[in-house]
C-alpha positions in Angstrom: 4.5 -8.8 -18.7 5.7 -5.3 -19.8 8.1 -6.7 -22.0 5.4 -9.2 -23.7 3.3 -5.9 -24.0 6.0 -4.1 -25.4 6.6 -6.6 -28.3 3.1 -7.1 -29.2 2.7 -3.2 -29.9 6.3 -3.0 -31.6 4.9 -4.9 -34.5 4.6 -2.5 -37.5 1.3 -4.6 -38.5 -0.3 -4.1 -35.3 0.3 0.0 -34.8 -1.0 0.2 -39.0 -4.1 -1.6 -37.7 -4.6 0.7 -34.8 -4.1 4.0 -36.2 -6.0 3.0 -39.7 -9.1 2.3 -36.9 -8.7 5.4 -35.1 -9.2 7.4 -37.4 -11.5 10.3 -36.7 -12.1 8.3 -33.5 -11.6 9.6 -29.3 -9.0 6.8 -28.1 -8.1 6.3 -24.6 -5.2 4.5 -23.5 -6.2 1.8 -20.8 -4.2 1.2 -17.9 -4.1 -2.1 -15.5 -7.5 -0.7 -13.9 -7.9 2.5 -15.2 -8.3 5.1 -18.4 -6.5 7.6 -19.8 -6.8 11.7 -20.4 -9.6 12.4 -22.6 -10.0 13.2 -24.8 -6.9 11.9 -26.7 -6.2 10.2 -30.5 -3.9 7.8 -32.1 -2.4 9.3 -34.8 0.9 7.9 -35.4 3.0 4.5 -34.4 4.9 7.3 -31.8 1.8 7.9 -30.1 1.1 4.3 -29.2 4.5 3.4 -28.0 4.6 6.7 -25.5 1.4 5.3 -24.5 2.9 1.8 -23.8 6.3 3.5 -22.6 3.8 5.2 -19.7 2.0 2.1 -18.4 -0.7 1.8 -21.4 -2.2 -2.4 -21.9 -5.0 -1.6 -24.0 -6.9 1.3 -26.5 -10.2 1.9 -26.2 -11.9 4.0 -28.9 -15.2 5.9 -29.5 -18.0 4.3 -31.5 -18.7 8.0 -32.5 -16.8 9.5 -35.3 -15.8 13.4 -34.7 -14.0 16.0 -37.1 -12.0 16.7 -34.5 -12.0 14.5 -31.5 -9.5 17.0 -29.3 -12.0 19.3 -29.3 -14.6 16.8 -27.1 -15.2 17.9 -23.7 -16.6 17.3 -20.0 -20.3 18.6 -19.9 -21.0 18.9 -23.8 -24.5 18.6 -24.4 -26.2 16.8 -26.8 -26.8 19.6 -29.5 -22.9 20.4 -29.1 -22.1 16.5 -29.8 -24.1 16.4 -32.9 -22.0 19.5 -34.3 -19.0 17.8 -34.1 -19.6 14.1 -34.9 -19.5 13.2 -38.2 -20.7 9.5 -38.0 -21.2 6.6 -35.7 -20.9 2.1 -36.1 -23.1 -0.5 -34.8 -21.8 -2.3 -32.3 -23.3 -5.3 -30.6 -22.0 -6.5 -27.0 -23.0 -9.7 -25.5 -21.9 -10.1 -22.1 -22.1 -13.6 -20.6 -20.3 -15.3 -18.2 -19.7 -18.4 -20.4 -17.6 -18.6 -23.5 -19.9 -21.1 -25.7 -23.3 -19.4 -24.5 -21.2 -16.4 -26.6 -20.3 -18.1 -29.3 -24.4 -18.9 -29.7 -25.4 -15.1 -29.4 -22.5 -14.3 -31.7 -24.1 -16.6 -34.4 -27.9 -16.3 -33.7 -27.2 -12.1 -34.3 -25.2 -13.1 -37.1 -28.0 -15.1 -38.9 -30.1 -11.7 -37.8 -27.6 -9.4 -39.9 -28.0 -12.0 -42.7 -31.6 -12.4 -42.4 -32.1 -8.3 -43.1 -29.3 -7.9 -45.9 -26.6 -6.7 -44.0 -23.4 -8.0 -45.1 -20.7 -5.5 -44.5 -21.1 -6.8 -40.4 -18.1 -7.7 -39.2 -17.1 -9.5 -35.7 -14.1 -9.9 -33.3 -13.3 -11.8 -30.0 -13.2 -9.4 -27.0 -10.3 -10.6 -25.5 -12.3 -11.2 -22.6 -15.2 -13.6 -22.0 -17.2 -12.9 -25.8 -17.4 -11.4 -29.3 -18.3 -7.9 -30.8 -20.8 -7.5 -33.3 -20.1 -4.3 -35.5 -21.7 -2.8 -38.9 -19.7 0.4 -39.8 -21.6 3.9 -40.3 -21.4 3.7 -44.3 -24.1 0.6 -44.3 -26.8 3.6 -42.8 -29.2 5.2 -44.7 -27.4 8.7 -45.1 -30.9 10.0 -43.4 -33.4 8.5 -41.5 -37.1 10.4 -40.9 -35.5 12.9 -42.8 -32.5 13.8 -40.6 -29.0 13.5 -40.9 -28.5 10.0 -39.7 -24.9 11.4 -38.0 -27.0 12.9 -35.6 -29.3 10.4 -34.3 -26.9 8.8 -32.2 -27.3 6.7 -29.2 -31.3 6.6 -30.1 -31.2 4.9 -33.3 -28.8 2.3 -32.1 -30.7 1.8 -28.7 -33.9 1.2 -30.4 -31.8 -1.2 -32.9 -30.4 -3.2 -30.0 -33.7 -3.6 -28.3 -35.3 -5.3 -31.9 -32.5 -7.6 -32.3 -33.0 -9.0 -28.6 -36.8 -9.3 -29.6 -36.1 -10.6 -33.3 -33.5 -13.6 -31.6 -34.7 -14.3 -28.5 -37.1 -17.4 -29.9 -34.2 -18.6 -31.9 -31.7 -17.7 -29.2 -33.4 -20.1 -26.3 -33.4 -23.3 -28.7 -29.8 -22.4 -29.8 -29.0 -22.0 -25.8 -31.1 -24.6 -24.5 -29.1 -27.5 -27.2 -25.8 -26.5 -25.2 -27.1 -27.6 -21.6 -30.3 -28.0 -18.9 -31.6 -24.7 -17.3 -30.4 -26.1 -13.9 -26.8 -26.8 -15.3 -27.4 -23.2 -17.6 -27.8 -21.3 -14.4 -24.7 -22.8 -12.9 -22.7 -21.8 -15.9 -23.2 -18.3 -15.8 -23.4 -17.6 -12.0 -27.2 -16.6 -11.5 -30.0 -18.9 -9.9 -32.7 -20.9 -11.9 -35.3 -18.5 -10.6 -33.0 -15.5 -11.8 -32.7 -17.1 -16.0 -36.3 -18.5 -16.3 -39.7 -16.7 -17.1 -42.8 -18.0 -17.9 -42.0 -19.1 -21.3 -38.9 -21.2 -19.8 -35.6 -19.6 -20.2 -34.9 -16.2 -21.1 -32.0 -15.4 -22.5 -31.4 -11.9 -21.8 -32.0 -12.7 -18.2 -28.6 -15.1 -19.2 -27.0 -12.6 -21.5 -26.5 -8.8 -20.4 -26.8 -6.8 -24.2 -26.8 -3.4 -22.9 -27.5 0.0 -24.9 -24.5 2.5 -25.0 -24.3 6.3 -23.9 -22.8 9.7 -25.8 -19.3 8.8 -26.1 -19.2 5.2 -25.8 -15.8 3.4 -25.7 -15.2 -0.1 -27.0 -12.1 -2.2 -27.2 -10.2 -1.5 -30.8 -9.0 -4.6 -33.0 -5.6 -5.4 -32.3 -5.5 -4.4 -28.8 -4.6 -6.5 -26.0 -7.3 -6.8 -23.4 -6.0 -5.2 -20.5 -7.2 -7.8 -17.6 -6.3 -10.6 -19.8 -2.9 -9.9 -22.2 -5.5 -11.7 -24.8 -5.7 -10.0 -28.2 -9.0 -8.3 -28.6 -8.6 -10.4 -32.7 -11.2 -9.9 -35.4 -12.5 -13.5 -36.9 -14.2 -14.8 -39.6 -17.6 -15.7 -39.1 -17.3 -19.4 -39.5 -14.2 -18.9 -37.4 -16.3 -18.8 -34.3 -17.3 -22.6 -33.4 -13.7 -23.4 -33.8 -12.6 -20.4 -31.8 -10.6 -21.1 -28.5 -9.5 -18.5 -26.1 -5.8 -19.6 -26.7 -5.8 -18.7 -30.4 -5.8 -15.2 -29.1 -2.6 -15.2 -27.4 -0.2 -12.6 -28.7 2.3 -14.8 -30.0 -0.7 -16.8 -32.5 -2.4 -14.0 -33.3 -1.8 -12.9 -37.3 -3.1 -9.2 -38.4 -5.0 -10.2 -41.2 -9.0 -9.8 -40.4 -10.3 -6.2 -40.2 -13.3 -5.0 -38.6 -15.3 -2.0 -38.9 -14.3 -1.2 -42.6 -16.2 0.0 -45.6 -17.2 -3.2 -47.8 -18.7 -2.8 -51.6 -22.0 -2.9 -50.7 -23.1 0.4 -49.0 -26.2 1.5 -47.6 -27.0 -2.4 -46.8 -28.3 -1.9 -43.4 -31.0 -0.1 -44.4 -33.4 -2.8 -44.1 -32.6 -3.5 -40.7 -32.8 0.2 -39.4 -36.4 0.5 -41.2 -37.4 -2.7 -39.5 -36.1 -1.8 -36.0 -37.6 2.2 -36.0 -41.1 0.3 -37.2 -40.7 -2.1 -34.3 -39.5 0.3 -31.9 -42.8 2.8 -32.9 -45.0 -0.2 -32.4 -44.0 -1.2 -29.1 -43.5 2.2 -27.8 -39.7 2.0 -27.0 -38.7 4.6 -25.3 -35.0 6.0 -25.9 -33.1 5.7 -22.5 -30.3 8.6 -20.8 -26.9 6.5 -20.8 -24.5 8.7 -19.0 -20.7 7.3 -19.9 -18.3 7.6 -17.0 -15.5 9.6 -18.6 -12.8 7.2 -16.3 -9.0 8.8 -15.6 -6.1 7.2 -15.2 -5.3 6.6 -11.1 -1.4 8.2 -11.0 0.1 7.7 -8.1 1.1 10.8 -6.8 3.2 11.6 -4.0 0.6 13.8 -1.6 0.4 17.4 -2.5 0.0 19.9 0.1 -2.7 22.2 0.6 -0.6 25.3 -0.2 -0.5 24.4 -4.0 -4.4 24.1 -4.0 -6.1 26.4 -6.5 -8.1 29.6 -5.0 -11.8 27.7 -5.6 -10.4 24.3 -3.5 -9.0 26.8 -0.8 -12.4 28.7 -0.8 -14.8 25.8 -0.5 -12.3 24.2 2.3 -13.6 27.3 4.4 -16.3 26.2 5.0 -19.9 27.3 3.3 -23.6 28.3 2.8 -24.5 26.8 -0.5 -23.6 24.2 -2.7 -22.3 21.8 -0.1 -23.4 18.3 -1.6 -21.5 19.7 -4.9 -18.6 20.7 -2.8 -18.7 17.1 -1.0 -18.1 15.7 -4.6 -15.1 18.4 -6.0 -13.4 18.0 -2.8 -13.3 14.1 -2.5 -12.1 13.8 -6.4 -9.5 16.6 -6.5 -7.8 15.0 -2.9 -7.7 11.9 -4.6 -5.9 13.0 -7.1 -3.6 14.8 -4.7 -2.4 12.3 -3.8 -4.3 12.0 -0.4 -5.4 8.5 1.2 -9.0 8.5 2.0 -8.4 8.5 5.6 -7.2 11.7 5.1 -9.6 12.6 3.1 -12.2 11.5 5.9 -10.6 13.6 8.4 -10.2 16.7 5.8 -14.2 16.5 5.3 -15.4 16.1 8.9 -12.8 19.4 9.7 -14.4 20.9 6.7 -17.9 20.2 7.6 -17.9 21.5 11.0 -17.1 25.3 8.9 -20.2 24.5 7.1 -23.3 26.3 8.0 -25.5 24.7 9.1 -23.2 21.3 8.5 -24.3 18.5 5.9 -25.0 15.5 8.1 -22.4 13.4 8.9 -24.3 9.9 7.3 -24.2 11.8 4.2 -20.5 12.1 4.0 -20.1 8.3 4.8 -22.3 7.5 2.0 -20.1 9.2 -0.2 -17.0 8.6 1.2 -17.7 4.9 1.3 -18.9 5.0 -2.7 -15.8 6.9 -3.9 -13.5 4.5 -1.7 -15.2 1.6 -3.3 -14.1 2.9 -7.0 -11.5 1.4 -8.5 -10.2 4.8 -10.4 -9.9 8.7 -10.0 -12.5 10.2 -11.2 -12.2 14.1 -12.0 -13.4 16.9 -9.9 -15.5 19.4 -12.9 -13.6 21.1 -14.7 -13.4 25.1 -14.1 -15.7 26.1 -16.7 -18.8 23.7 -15.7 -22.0 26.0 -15.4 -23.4 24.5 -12.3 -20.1 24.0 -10.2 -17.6 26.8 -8.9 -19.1 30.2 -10.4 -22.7 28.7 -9.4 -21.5 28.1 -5.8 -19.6 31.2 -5.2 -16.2 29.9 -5.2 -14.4 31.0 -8.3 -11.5 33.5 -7.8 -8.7 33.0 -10.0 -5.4 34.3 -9.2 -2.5 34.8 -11.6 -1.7 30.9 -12.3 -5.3 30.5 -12.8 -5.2 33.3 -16.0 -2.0 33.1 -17.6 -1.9 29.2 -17.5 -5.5 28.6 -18.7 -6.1 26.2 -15.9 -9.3 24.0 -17.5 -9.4 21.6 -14.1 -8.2 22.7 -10.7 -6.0 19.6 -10.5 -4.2 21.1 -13.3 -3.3 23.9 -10.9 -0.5 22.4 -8.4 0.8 20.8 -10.8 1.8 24.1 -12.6 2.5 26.0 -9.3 4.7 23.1 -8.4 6.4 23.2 -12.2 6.9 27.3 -11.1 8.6 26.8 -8.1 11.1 24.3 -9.6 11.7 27.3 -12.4 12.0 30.1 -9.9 14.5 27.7 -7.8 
């Protein structure tokens, strides 16, 4: 498998695809179930074949455009993000559990696009079980109600995903309804009859999930291989799709030609359709929903750190405390992970740390959240050192000299440089 990975991103017209994408974009290598750092960026062919060297199946990149992306962070708010991006695409995500019910919803937006002017749209196959529909940032008006249309991201696209799923559903349940019976329908993608049919018959967003994206939203780049998969996540022509077979995106019969998300002639030409959408979305009171976007890690396996490399604040809140022991359950639980620890030890760690509490969180609490972070299938971070409403809030922030003159930014940065220190002073 590695070596079939290996080839596939050693192709000099696969990495030009990739880093001509990435420009200006966040991208996160994608492990067998997990993400990368971020933020990171692809910049040059080296940078995607250390990725691959260190375990990396798939890129994942921001639909948000940033001058900078390095400079992104954990706990930006919203007024930050809009400083620093400089654009953001369209993209449209059908999720079904049935690869023809895609290929309708692939078509019937399509026909939507065409119906409102848009032609610089542009679509790929996931590499999973359906397509992505994508308009890049230049078709935009450059403002919209008078602002900078850079900054009115995720709540122009939300309300813009909520018009399309009104504007095709009619269309969408004939198209749908032609492929197969609702009993047969329901069986296709997994849900009961009573689940996929309303009062109008069936509804096809009770088939199809088409959710609305977060702040720093990540979607699959072109050319990547889908990282469950090894399927190549391969841009298409429209009239490619009803011929379209999952095979024809195997590695070895895929051909970089198509390109998705680029600038076509016409600019400006989704104009129409963002005018239509912010009328429609004023009319029917949409309101603009809070996405929050799981920045995911990569899960290392680490051999298990002990607690004489922890960092003063871990050290601190492991004595047990007065305040800010819910937010303590949730640093201590991430950073033992990603020391390496099992969560049976992690268990027994809390219920010793607990008893120092005063008064003690209840015990059911800590199985709740031991049972919810056991259940994920990656690391996620403990905050990092300079979060407002974490370790200076609580009390617990003491830095010592490898805290200062190493500019930790995460305490799980912190062993790893005490460890690094010991090996030089040996």
């Amino acid at each position: 498998m590695r070596e079939k990975i290996w080839d596939w991103y050693s192709r000099e017209k696969v990495q030009k695809a990739l880093i001509e994408i990435s420009k200006n974009r966040e991208v996160v290598p994608v492990f067998s179930n997990s993400f990368g750092k971020r933020p990171d960026v692809l910049q040059f062919p080296g940078d995607i074949m250390q990725a691959v060297a260190e375990g990396a199946i798939a890129f994942h990149a921001s639909l948000e455009r940033w001058k900078n992306p390095m400079q992104l962070k954990a706990g930006m708010n919203k007024e930050e993000l809009d400083e620093l991006r400089i654009g953001w695409d369209i993209l449209i995500d059908p999720d079904v559990n049935d690869f023809e019910i895609a290929k309708a919803v692939t078509k019937v937006i399509i026909e939507a696009f065409k119906d409102h002017g848009v032609k610089s749209y542009s679509v790929k196959y996931t590499g999973g079980k359906g397509f992505h529909l994508a308009i890049p940032f230049e078709a935009l008006p450059e403002k919209i109600n008078l602002k900078p249309s850079r900054i009115l991201y995720p709540e122009v696209l939300q309300k813009l995903i909520e018009y399309l799923k009104w504007y095709v559903r009619e269309s969408l349940r004939e198209e749908i309804l032609s492929l197969d019976n609702p009993i047969n329908l329901s069986k296709r993608v997994g849900k009961s009859l009573e689940e996929i049919v309303g009062e109008e018959g069936i509804e096809p967003f009770k088939l199809i999930n088409m959710d609305i994206f977060g702040l720093r939203h990540l979607f699959r780049l072109p050319y990547s291989l889908h990282e469950k998969t090894l399927l190549v996540s391969v841009p298409l022509k429209p009239e490619r799709i009803d011929k379209f077979k999952k095979e024809d995106a195997l590695p070895e019969k895929v051909k970089v030609e198509e390109k998705f998300l680029t600038k076509k002639s016409r600019i400006h030409d989704a104009e129409a359709l963002i005018i239509e959408a912010l009328d429609w979305a004023a009319k029917h009171k949409i309101e603009v929903k809070e996405v929050v976007e799981e920045l995911r890690v990569v899960r290392k396996r680490v051999k298990k750190i002990p607690e004489n490399f922890f960092p003063p604040c871990i050290k601190t809140i492991l004595k047990g405390l007065p305040d800010g022991r819910k937010r303590s359950v949730f640093i201590l639980i991430n950073f033992l992970r990603n020391m390496g620890w099992s969560m049976e030890e992690i268990s027994k760690k809390l219920e010793e740390w607990n008893e120092k509490n005063y008064p003690p969180l209840r015990a059911n609490y800590l199985r709740t959240q031991l049972r919810w972070h056991a259940r994920q299938e990656r690391n996620l971070l403990p905050p990092n050192c300079n979060h407002e409403n974490f370790y200076v809030s609580i009390g617990v922030c003491n830095p010592d000299e490898i805290c200062k003159n190493k500019s930790i930014k995460n305490p799980i940065n912190y062993p790893f440089k005490k460890l690094k220190l010991k090996k030089i002073r040996k």
